[in-house]
GUKOLZA-647481 format. One line per 10 residues: number of its first residue (from 1); for each residue x negated, y, z of C-alpha. Coordinates in Angstrom, 1 decimal. Layout:
<bavexs>
NUM = X/Y/Z  ...
</bavexs>
This chain:
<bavexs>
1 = -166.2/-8.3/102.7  -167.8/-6.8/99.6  -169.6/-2.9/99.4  -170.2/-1.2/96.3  -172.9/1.0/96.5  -173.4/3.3/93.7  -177.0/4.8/93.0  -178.4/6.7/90.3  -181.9/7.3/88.7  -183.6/11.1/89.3
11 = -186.5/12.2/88.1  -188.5/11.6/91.5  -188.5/14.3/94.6  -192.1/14.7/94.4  -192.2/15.5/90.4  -192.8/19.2/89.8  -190.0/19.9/87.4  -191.1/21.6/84.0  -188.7/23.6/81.9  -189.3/23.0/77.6
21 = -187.0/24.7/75.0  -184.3/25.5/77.4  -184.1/21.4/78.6  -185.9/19.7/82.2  -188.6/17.6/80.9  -187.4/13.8/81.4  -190.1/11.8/78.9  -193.3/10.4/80.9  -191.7/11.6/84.1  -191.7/9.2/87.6
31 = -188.2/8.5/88.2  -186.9/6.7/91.2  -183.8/6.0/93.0  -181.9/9.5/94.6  -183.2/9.4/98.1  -179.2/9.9/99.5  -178.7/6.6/97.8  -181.4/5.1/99.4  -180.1/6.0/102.5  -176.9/4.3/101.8
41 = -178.2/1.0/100.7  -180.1/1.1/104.0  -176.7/1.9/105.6  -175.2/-1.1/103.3  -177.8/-3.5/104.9  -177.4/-2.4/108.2  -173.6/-3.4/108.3  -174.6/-6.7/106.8  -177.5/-7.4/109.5  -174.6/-6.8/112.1
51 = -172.5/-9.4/109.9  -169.8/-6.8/109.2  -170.3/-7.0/105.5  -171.0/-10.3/103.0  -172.2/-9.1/99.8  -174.1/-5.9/98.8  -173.5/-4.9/94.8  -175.6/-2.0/93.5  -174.3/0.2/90.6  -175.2/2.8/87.8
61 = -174.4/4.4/85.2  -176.8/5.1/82.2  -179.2/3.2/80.0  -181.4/0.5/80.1  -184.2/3.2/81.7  -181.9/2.5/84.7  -182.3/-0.7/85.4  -185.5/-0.4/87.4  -183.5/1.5/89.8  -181.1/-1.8/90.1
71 = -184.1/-3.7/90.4  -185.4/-1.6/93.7  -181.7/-1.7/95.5  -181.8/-5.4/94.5  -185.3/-5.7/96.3  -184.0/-3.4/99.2  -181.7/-6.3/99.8  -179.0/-5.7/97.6  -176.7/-9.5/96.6  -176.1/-8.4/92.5
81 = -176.4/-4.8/90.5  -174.4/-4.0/87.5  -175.1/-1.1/84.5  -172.9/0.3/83.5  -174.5/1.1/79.5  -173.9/4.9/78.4  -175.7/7.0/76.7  -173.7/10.4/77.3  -174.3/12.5/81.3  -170.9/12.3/82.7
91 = -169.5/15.0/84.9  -168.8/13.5/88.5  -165.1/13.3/88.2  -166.0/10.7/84.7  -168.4/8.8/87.0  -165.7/8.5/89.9  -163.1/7.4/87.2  -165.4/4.9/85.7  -166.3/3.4/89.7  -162.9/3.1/90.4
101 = -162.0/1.1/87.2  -165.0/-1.1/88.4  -163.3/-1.4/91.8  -160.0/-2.3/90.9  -161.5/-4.8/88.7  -163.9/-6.3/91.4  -161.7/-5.7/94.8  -164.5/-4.2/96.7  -163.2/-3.5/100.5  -165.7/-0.4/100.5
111 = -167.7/2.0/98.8  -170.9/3.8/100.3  -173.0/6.6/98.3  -175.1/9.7/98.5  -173.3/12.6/99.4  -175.5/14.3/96.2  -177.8/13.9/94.1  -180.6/15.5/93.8  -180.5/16.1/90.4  -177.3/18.5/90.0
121 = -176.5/18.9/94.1  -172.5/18.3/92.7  -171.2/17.0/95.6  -168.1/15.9/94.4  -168.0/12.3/93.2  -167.2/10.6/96.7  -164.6/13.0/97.2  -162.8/12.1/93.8  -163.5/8.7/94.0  -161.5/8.1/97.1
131 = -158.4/10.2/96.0  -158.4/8.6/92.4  -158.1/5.0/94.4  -156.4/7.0/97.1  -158.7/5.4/100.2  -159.9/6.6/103.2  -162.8/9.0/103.1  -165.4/9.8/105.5  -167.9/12.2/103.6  -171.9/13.6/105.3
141 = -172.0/10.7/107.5  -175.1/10.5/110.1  -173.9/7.8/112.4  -171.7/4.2/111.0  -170.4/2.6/113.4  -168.3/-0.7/112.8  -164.5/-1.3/114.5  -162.7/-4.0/114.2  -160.2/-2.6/112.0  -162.0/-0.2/110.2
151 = -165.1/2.1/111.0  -166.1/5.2/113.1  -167.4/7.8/111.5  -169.8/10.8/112.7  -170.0/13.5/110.1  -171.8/16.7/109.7  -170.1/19.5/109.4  -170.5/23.6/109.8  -169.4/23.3/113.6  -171.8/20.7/114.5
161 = -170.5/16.8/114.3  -167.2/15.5/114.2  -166.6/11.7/114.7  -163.4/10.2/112.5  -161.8/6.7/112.5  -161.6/5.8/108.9  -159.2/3.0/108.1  -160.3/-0.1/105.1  -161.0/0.4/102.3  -162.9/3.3/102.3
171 = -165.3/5.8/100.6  -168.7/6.9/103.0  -170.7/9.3/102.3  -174.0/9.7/103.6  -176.0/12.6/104.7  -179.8/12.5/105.7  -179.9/11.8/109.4  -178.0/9.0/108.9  -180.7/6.6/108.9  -184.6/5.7/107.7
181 = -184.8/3.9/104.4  -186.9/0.8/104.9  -189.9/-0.4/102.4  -189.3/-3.1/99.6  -192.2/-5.4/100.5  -193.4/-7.6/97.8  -191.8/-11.1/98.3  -188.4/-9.1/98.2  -189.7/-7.5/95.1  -190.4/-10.7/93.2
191 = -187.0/-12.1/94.5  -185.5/-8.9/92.8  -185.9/-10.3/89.6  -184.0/-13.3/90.0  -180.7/-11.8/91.3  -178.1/-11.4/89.1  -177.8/-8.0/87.4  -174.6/-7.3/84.9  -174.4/-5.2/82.0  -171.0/-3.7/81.4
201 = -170.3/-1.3/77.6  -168.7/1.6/79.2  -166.0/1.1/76.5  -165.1/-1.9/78.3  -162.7/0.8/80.6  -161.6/2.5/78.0  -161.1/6.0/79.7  -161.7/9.5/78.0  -164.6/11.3/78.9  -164.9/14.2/77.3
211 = -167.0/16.9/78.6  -165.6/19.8/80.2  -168.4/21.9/80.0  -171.3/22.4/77.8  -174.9/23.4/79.2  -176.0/26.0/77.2  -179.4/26.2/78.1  -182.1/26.5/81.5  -184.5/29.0/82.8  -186.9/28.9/85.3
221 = -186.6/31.2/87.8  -187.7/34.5/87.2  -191.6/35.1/89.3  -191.6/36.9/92.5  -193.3/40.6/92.0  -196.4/41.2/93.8  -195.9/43.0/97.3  -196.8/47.0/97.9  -199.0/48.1/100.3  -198.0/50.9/102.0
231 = -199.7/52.9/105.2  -197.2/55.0/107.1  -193.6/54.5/108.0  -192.6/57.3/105.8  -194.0/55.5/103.0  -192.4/52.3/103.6  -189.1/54.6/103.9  -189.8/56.2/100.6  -189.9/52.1/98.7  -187.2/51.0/100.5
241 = -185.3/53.6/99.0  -186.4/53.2/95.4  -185.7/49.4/95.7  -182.2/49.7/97.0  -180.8/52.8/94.9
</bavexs>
């Protein structure tokens, strides 16, 4: 049985993000692998350890500045990684119809992802993936458990947690309790760069993806005043006041 796992490159969680001209800096910045997607290639490896799964494939989409983000899944302990080469940012529901192209194509059995990235917090592209290919979908897992005919499911949700059966194939999301990434260490690391790693022209699918919004432009947030002193209650009456009419 074959997963897909999709991850994408971010501009790294520790990087102090700097504004210029209305655009987030991205030249000379540390980018790395979105941490949800880590924790699904770690989820993606578990299954395999416990001999549920066969083969792990790692995806993106973007340029060639992706690749080392392939490379690190393929270290991880990812089997193969394909690129999917495009230039343009694609809204999630152009990402989920370019994944499930991929999927018919490739007859994956399974699909496991971040629930978000970290980058624009969407949210959305596991949801539309599974009803483009019309699968099951188990979204914000923190516990994977494997069946024999399919796999249960705890999820996250506002009332606390709520366990699902989910039926193959399948879309899982996964939230961050879900498990510990582990550390590339360097023979896996030099083994990376042997395993097979496709490049596919986004054209290849030939879908439409137009844009259906534009960003107009991005602001910092505006800068907390300074705090106010004051040394009765009837003073701090008296601002409340002036703040709230």
């Amino acid at each position: 049985m074959k997963v897909l796992v999709p991850v994408k490159h971010v501009i790294d969680y520790n990087v102090q993000i700097q504004i210029k001209n209305g655009k987030v800096v991205k030249d000379h910045v540390k980018h790395s692998m979105n941490p949800f997607d880590e924790i699904a290639v770690e989820a993606a490896l578990q299954l395999k350890e416990a001999k549920y799964l066969t083969e792990i494939h790692c995806i993106s989409i973007g340029t060639n500045d992706v690749i080392p983000t392939l490379r690190h899944g393929l270290a991880l302990g990812a089997d193969q990684a394909v690129l999917i080469e495009s230039k343009d940012t694609m809204d999630p529901i152009h990402v989920a119809k370019v994944l499930a192209e991929h999927i018919k194509k490739e007859a994956y059995d399974l699909v496991i992802m971040g629930k978000q990235a970290i980058d624009d917090d969407y949210n959305q592209t596991a949801q539309m993936l599974a009803g483009i290919l019309n699968w099951s979908q188990a979204t914000f897992a923190s516990k994977i458990h494997p069946k024999k005919n399919g796999l249960e499911v705890t999820r996250e949700v506002d009332g606390g947690l709520e366990t699902i059966a989910v039926n193959l194939p399948a879309v899982i999301s996964t939230d961050l309790r879900l498990n510990e990434p582990r550390f590339a260490t360097l023979p896996n690391i030099m083994k990376a760069k042997s395993k097979p790693l496709t490049t596919i022209a986004i054209d290849t699918f030939k879908l439409e993806l137009k844009p259906y919004f534009t960003q107009a432009t991005i602001e910092e947030p505006a800068q907390r005043k300074a705090g106010k002193e004051v040394k009765s209650i009837d003073d701090l009456i008296k601002v409340i006041k002036e703040v709230t009419e």
